[in-house]
C-alpha positions in Angstrom: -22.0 55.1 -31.0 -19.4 53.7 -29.0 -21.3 52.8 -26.2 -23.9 51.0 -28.4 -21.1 49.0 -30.6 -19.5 48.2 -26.8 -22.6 46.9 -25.7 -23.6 45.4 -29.2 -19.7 43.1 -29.1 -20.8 42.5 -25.4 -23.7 40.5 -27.0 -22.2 39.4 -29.4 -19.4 38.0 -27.4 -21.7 36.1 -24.8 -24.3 34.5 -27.2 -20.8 32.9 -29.0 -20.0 31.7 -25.3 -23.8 30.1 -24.4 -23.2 28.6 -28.1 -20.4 26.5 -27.2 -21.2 25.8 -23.5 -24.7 24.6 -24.8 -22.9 22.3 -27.1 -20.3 21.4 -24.8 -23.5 20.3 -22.4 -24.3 18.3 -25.0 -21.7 16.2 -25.8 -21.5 15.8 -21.6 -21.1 12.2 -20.6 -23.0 13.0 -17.7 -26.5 12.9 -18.3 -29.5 13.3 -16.7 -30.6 9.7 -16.0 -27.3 9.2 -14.5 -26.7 6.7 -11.3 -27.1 9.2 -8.2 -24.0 7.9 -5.9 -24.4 8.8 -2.2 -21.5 10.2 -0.4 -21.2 6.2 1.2 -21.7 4.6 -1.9 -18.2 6.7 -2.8 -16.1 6.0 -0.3 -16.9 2.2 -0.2 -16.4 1.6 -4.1 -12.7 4.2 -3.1 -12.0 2.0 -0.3 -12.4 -1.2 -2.2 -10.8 -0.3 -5.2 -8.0 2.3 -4.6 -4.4 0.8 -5.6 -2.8 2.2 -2.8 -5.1 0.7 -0.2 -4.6 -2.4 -2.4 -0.7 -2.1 -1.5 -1.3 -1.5 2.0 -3.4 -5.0 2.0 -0.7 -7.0 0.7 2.2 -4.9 3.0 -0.1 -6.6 5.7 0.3 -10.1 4.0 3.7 -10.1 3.8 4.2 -8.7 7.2 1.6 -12.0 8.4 3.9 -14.0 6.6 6.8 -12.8 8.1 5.9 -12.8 11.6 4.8 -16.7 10.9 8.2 -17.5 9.5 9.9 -15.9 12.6 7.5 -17.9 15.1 8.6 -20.9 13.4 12.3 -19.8 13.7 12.4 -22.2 17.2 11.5 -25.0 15.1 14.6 -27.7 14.5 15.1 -27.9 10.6 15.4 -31.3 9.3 17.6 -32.0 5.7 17.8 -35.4 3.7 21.0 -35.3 1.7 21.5 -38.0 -1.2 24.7 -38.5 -3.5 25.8 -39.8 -6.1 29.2 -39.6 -7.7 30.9 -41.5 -10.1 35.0 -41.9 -10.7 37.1 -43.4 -13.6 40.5 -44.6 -13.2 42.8 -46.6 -11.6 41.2 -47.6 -8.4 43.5 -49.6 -5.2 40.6 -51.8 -3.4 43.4 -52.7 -0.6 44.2 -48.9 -0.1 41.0 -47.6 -1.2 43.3 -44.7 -3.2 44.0 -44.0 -7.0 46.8 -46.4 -8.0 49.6 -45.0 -10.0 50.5 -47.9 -11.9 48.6 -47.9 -15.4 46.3 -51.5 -16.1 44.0 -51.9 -18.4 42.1 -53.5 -15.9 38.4 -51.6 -15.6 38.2 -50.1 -11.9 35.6 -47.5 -12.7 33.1 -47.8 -9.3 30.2 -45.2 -8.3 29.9 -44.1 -4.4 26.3 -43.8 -3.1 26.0 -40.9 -0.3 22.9 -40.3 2.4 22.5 -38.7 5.0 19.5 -37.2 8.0 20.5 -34.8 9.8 18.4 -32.3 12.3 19.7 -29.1 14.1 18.1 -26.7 16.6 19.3 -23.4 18.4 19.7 -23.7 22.2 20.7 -20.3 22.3 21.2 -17.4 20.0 21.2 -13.9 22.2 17.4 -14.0 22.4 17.6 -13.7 18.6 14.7 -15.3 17.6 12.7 -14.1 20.5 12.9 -10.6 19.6 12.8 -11.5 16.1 9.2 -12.0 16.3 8.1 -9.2 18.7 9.8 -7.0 15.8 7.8 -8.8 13.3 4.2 -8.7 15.9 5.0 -5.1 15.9 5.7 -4.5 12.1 2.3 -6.4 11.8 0.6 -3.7 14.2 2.1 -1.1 12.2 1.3 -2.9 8.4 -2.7 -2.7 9.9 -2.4 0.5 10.8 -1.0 2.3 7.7 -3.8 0.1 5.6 -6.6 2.0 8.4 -5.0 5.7 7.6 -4.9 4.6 3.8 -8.6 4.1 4.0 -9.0 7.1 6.1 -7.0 9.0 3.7 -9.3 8.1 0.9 -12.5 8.8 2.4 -11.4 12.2 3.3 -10.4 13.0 -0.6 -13.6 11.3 -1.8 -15.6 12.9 1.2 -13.8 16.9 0.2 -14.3 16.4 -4.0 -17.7 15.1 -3.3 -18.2 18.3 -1.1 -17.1 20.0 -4.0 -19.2 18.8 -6.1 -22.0 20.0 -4.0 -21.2 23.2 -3.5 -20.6 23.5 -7.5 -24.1 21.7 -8.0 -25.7 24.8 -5.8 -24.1 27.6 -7.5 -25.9 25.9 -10.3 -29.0 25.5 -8.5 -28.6 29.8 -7.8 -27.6 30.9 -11.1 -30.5 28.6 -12.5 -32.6 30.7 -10.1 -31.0 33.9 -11.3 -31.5 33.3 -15.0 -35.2 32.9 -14.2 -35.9 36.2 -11.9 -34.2 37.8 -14.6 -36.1 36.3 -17.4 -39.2 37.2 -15.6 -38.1 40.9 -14.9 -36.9 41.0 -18.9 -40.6 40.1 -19.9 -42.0 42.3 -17.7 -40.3 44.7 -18.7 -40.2 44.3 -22.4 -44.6 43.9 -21.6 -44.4 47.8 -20.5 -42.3 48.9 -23.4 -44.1 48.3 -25.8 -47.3 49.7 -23.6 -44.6 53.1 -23.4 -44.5 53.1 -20.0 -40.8 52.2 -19.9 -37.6 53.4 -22.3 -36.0 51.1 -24.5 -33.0 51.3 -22.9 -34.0 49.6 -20.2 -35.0 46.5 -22.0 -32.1 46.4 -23.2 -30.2 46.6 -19.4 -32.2 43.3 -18.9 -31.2 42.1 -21.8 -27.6 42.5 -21.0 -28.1 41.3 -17.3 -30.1 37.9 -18.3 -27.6 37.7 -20.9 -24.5 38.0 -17.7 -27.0 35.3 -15.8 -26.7 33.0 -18.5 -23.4 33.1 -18.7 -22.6 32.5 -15.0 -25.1 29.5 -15.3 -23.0 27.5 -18.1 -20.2 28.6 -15.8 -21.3 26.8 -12.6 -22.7 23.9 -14.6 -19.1 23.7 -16.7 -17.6 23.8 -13.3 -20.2 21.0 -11.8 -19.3 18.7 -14.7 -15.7 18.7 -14.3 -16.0 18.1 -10.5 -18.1 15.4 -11.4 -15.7 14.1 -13.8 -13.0 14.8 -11.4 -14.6 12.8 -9.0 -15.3 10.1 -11.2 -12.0 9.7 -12.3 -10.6 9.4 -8.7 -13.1 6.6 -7.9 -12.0 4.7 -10.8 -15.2 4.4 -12.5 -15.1 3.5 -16.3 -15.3 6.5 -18.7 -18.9 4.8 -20.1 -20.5 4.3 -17.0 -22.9 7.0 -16.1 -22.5 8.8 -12.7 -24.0 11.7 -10.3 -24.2 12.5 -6.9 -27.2 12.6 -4.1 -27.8 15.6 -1.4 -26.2 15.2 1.3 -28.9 15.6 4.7 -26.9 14.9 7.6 -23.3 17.0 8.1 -21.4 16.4 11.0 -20.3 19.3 13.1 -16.9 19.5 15.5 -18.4 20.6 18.8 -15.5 19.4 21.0 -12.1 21.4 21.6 -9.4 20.3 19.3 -7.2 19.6 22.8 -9.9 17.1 24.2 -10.4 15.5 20.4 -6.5 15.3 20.4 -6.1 13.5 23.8 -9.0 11.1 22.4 -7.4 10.7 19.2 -4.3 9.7 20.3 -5.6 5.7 21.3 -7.3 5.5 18.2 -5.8 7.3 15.0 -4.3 4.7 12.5 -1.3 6.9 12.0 -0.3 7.8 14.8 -0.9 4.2 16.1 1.5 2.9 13.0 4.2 5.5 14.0 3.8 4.1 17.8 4.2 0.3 16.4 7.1 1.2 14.5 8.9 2.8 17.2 8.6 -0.4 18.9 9.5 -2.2 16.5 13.1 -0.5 15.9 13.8 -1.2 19.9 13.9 -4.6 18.8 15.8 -4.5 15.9 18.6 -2.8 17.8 18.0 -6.2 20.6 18.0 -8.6 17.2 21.4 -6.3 16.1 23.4 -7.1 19.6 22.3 -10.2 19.5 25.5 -10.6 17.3 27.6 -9.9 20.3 26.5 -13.5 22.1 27.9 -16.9 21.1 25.8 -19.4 19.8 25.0 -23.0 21.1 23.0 -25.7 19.0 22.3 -29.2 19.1 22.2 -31.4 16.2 22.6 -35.0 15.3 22.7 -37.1 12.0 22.2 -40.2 10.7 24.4 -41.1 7.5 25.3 -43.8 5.5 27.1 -44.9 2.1 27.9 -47.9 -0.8 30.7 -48.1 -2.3 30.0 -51.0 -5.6 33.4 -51.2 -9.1 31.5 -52.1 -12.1 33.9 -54.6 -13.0 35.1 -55.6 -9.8 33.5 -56.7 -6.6 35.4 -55.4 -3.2 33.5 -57.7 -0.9 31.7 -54.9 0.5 28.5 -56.9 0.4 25.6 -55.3 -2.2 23.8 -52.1 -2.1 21.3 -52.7 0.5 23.7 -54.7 2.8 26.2 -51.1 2.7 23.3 -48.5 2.9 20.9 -49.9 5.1 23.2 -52.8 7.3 26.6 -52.6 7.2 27.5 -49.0 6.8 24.7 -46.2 8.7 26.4 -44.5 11.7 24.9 -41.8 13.9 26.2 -38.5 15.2 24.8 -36.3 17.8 26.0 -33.2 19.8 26.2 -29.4 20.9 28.1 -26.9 18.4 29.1 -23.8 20.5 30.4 -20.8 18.2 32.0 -17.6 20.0 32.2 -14.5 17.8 35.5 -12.6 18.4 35.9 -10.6 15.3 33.8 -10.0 12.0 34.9 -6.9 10.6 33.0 -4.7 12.8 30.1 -5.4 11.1 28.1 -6.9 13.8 28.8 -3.1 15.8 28.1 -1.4 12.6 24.6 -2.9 13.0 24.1 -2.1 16.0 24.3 1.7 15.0 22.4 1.6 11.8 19.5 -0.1 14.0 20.0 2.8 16.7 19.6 5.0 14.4 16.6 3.7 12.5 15.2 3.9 16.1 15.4 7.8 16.6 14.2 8.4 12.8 10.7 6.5 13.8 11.1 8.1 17.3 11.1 12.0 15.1 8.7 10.3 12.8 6.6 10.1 15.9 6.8 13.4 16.7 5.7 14.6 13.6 2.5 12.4 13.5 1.7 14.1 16.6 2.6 17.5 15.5 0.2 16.8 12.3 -2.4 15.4 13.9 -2.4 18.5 16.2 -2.5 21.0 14.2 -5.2 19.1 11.9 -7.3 19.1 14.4 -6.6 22.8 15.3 -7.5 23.1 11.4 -11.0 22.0 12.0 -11.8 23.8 15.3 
């Protein structure tokens, strides 16, 4: 009696399960008619889409940018300057000062201010220079990391939809199960009834088409949510129906990981980035000692003023006989500047560049070390 009531609950227990993974199939959003994605149709809708790849692209913008703005770094820079100011008070036209005696003569006036000046560095310790091989090099590196990010995100896409697939044949066996066993169970049940086989066999079927059934929801649960998993990764709206094609052509490593490692190394977007970056630091610690060297730079100016009393007239001639005729003068020449002491801070710089140079220089090592033993993964 107990073995009947254990086998009766086991029954009992598994049609309840079927029940709700039947309705649970049901209420899937993944339906039959769904859109069958191919394993490339994934990974260029991840590739175009991903947020993190959409970082990397503007990380490459900004770097474009910057390397533009240092290139035009030996460029003069040119400033128009115009002024106005206006004073109140007691006003000395002979001594062109404040006068101390009170009047109640009006001596407000306004002075008119302009000015063209242009500057350019003769020489700045190959600052500028190594300014924008620092910059070509962050640019390098920007390109690369974007390459790995894409790299990146076809390997995820590439493994869940792997995952997928293998989920998908489980499915395809169980479904295979369920029917052999279906088949044996109405065979069986055929030579029951004609006495030729006990009861309790039927009823061994039974059980075991009923254990078939069960791992069938299982794998097909399971090939849902790694459809859903999959779909959720890409991005793709919850409403948007989605499934997966066979995959006919798998690529198989047949080189040593050493030779693949040595090949690698001139093309791998990380390791590439990590190379660029280390390059890039050398030059930063150049761009940081550059504080040590003076400073030379030309410049010259054109500038001009009017000076007009409101109730008064100083004989100065009008506005455009001051600004344009009477008054412009022009200035030109070098401006040399020596640094002798700022705190230390220009030294200080020097070290924290040095040091940002043998983090990417271990960082370097690393991606080596990774990629190495990736590829020793896969072998």
């Amino acid at each position: 009696m107990t073995r009947a009531f254990n086998h009766s609950y086991r029954e009992s227990a598994l049609h309840i399960v079927m029940r709700f993974l039947t309705v649970l199939a049901i209420f899937s959003p993944i339906s039959a008619t769904a859109r069958q994605w191919t394993l490339e149709q994934c990974i260029e809708y991840a590739v175009e889409n991903n947020l993190s790849i959409k970082k990397r692209a503007i990380d490459v913008q900004q770097s474009d940018i910057q390397l533009n703005t240092s290139k035009n770094s030996w460029l003069p820079e040119v400033r128009a300057d115009l002024g106005e100011q206006l004073s109140f008070g007691n006003y000395n036209a002979t001594t062109g000062s404040m006068d101390a005696r009170k009047t109640s003569e009006n001596r407000d006036l306004s002075y008119t201010t302009g000015a063209l000046s242009a500057s350019i560095n003769l020489f700045n310790g190959f600052k500028v220079m190594n300014s924008i091989k620092a910059d070509r090099f962050n640019l390098d590196a920007a390109t690369a990391d974007l390459e790995q990010a894409r790299k990146d995100i076809s390997i995820q896409v590439a493994t869940q939809y792997l995952q997928c697939l293998y989920y998908k044949g489980l499915s395809e066996v169980a479904r295979q199960q369920v029917e052999l066993s279906r088949n044996l169970l109405e065979r069986t049940v055929r030579m029951v009834e004609e006495g030729r086989r006990p009861l309790s066999e039927q009823k061994e079927f039974e059980s075991t088409l009923a254990g078939d059934r069960y791992t069938l929801s299982e794998a097909e649960g399971n090939y849902k949510l790694a459809i859903l998993a999959l779909a959720q990764f890409l991005n793709i709206p919850a409403d948007q129906d989605f499934g997966i094609c066979e995959v006919s052509d798998y690529s198989v490593m047949t080189q040593p990981a050493d030779s693949i490692y040595e090949n690698a190394q001139n093309f791998w977007p990380a390791l590439m980035a990590a190379k660029a970056k280390v390059e890039e630091s050398k030059y930063r610690v150049k761009i940081a000692k550059s504080g040590f060297y003076p400073v030379l730079s030309l410049g010259g100016s054109l500038k001009t003023f009017n000076v007009s009393m409101f109730k008064q007239d100083l004989g100065f001639g009008n506005f455009g006989e001051q600004f344009f005729r009477n008054n412009p003068n022009q200035v030109i020449g070098l401006q040399l500047s020596v640094p002798i002491f700022n705190r230390m801070q220009t030294r200080n710089n020097v070290r924290k560049a040095e040091a940002a140079l043998q983090r990417r220089n271990v960082e370097l090592e690393e991606c080596n070390l990774n990629l190495l033993n990736r590829l020793c993964a896969l072998s």
